[in-house]
VOVO-974936 format. One line per 2 residues: number of its first residue (from 1); for each residue x, y, z of N, C-alpha, C, O. Coordinates in steps of 0.001 Angstrom, whole numbers. Layout:
<recs>
NUM = X Y Z X Y Z X Y Z X Y Z  ... $
</recs>
This chain:
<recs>
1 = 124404 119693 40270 123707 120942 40122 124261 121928 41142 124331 121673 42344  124602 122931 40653 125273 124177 41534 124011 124830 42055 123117 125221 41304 $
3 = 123978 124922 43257 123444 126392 43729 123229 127910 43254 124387 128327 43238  122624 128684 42966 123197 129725 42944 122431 130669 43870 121249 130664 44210 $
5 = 123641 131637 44238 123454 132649 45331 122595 133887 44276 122870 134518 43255  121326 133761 45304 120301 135121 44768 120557 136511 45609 120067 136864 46682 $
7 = 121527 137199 44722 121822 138756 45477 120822 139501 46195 119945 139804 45387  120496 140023 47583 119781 140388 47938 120086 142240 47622 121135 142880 47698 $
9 = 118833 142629 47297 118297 144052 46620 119240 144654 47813 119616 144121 48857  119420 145613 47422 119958 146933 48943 119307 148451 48408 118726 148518 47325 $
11 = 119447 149437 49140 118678 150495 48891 119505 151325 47356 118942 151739 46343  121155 151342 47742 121759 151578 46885 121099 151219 45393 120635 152055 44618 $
13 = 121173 149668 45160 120409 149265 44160 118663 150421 43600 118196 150686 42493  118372 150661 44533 117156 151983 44354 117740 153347 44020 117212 154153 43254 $
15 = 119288 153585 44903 119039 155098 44284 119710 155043 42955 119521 156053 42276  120662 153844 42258 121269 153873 41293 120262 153285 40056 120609 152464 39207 $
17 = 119012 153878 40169 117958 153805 38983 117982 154640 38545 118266 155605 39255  117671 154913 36878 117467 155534 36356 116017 156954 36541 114907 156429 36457 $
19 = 115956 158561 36765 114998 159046 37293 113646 158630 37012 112796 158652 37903  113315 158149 35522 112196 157627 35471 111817 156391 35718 110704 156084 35291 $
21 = 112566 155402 36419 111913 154329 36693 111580 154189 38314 112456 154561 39095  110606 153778 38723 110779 153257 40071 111238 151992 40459 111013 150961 39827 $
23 = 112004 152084 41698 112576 150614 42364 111517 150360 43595 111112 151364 44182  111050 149075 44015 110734 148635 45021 111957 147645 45895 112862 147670 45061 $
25 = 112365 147007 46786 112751 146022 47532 111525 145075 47845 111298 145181 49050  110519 144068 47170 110055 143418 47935 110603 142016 47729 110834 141458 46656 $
27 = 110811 141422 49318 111167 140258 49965 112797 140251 49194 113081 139380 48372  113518 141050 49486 115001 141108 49119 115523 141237 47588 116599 141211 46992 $
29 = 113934 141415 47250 114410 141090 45015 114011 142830 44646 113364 143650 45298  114645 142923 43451 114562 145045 43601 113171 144356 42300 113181 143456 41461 $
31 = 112475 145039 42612 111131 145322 41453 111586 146219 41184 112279 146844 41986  111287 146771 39491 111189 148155 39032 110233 148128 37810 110122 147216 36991 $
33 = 109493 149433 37855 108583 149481 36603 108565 151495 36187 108687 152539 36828  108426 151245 35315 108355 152971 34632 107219 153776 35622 106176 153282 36049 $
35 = 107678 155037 35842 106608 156083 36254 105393 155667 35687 105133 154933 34734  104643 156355 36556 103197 156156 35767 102934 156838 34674 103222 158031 34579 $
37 = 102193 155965 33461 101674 156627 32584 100480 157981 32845 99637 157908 33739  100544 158668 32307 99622 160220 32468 97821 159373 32983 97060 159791 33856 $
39 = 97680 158515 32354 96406 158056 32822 95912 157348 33980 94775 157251 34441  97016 156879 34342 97225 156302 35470 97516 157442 36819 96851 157475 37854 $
41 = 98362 158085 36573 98357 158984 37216 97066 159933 37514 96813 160293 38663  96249 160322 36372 95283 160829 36499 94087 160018 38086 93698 160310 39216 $
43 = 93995 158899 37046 93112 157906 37711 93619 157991 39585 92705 157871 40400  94422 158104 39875 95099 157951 41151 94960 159336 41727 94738 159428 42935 $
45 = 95062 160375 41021 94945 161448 41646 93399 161760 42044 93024 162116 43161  92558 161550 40873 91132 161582 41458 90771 160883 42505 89792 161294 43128 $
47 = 91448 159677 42959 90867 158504 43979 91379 159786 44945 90644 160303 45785  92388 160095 44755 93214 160616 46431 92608 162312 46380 93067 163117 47190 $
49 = 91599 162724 45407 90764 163910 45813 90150 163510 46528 89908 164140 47558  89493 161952 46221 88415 161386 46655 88428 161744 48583 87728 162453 49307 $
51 = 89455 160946 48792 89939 160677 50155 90401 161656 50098 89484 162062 49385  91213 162764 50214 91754 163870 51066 90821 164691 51739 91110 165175 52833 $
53 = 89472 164945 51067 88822 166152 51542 88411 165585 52623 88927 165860 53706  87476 164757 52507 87147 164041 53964 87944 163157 54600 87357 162950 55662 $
55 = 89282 162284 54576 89619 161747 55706 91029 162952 56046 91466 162898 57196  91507 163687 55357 93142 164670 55154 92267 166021 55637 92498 166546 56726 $
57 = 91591 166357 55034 91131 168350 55278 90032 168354 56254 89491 169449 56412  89429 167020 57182 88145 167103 57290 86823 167999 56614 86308 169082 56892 $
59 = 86680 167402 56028 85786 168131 54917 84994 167031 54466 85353 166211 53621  83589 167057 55238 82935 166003 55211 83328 164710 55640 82954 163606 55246 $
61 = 84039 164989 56400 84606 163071 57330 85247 163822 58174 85561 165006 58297  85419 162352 58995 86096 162721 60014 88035 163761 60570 88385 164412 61554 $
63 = 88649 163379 59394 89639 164118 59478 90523 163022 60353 90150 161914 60738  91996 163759 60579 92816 162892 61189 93907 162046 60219 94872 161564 60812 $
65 = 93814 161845 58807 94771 161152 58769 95962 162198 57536 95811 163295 56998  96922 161329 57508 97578 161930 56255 97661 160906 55312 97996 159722 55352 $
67 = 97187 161835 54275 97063 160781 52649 98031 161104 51676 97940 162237 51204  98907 160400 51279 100257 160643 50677 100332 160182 49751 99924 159020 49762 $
69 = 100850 160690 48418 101094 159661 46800 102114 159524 47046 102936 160189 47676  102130 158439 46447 103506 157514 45722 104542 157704 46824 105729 157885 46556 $
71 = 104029 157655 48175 105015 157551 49436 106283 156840 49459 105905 155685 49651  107704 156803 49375 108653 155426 49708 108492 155152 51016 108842 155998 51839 $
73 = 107895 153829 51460 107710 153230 52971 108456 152534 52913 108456 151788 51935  109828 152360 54254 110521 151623 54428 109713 150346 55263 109010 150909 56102 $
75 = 109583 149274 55339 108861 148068 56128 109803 147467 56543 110359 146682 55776  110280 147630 57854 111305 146114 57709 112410 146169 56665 113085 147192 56551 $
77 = 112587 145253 56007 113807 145447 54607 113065 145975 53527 113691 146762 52816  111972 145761 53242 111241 146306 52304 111100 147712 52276 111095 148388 53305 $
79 = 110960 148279 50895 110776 149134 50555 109672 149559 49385 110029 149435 48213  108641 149945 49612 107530 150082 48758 106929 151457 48705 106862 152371 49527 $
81 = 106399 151262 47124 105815 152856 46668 104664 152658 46153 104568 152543 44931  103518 152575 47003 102277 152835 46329 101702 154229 45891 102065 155379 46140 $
83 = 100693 153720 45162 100433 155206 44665 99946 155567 45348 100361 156726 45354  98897 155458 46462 98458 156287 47931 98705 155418 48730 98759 154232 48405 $
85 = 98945 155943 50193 99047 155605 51418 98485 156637 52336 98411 157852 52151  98075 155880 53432 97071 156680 54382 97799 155799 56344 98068 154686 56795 $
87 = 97785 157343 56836 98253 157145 57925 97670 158154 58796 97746 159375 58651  96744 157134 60242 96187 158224 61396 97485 159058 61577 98640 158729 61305 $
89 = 96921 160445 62206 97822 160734 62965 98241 161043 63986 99090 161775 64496  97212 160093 64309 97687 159816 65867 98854 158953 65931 99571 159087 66922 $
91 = 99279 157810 64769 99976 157156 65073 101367 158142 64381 102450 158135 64967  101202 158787 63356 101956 159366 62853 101696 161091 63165 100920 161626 62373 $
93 = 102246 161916 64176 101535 163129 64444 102379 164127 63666 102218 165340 63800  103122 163687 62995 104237 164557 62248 104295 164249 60803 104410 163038 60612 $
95 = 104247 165032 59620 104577 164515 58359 105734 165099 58325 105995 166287 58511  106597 164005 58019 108238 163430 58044 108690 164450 56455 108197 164002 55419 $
97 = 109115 165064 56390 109867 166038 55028 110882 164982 54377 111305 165282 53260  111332 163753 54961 112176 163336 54429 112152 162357 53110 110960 162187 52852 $
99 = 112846 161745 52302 112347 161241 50882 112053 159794 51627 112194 158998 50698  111880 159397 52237 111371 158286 52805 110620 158489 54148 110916 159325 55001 $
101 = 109496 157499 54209 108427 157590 55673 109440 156027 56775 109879 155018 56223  109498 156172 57562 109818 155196 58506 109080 153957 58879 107866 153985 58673 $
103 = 109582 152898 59380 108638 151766 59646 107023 152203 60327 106537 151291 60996  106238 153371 60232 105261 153862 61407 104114 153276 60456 103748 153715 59365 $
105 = 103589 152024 61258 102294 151483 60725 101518 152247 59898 101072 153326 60289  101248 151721 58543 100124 152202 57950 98732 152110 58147 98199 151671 59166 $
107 = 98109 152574 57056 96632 151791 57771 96008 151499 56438 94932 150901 56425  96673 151925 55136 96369 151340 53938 97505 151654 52735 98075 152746 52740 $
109 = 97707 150983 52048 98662 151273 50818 97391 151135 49458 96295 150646 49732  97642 151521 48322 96855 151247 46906 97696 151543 46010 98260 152606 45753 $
111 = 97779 149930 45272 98724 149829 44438 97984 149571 42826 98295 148500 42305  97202 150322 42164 96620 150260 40925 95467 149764 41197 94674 150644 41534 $
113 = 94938 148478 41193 93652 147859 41260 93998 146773 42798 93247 145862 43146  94684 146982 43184 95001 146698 44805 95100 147571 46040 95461 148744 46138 $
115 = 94777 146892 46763 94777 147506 48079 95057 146842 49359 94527 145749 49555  95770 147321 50198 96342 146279 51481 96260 147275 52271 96644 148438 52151 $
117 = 95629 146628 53248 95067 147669 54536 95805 146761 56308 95725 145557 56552  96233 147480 56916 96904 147283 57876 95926 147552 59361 96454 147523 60472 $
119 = 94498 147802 59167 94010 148118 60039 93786 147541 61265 93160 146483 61201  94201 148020 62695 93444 146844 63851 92874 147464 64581 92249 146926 65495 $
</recs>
């Protein structure tokens, strides 16, 4: 039985996608799945009205963080695009213009009916 060598994803592999699909890098394998459908999108944008006014505009909460769609977060080798991400900014005091955010701790990602929170 031969071995075989499993190519590890590189970013290249992300920008040479097609515009409507998205690429992820997780754990060295490229994920990709189509833009979001219009309903989905919908659904995601209401959650992140939800959260902007009060944790992004302070407006009824406390204020302080930045709430971002469909962010590209570089992690380590990974590379992931949830549909919101949320970052104090204290830890992050700058929103970065660039097409990617840097390894700077999150404090939550939401990926459809998931959620992974980084909080300590």
């Amino acid at each position: 039985m031969t071995d075989l060598a499993i190519k590890q994803a590189t970013y290249q592999d992300i920008i040479d996608l097609q515009e409507n699909i998205v690429g992820e890098i997780i754990n060295g394998q490229l994920e990709i799945h189509p833009r979001p459908a219009p309903k989905h999108a919908l659904a995601v944008g209401s959650l992140g009205d939800e959260l902007i006014s009060p944790f992004h505009k302070r407006r009824g909460g406390p204020g302080g963080w930045w709430i971002i769609d469909e962010p590209e977060c570089h992690l380590g080798p990974d590379v992931l695009v949830p549909d919101l991400a949320g970052w104090r900014r204290q830890r992050m005091p700058r929103l970065y213009l660039s097409l990617h955010l840097p390894s700077i701790p999150f404090h939550f990602l939401i990926y459809g009916n998931k959620s992974i929170t980084n909080e300590k």
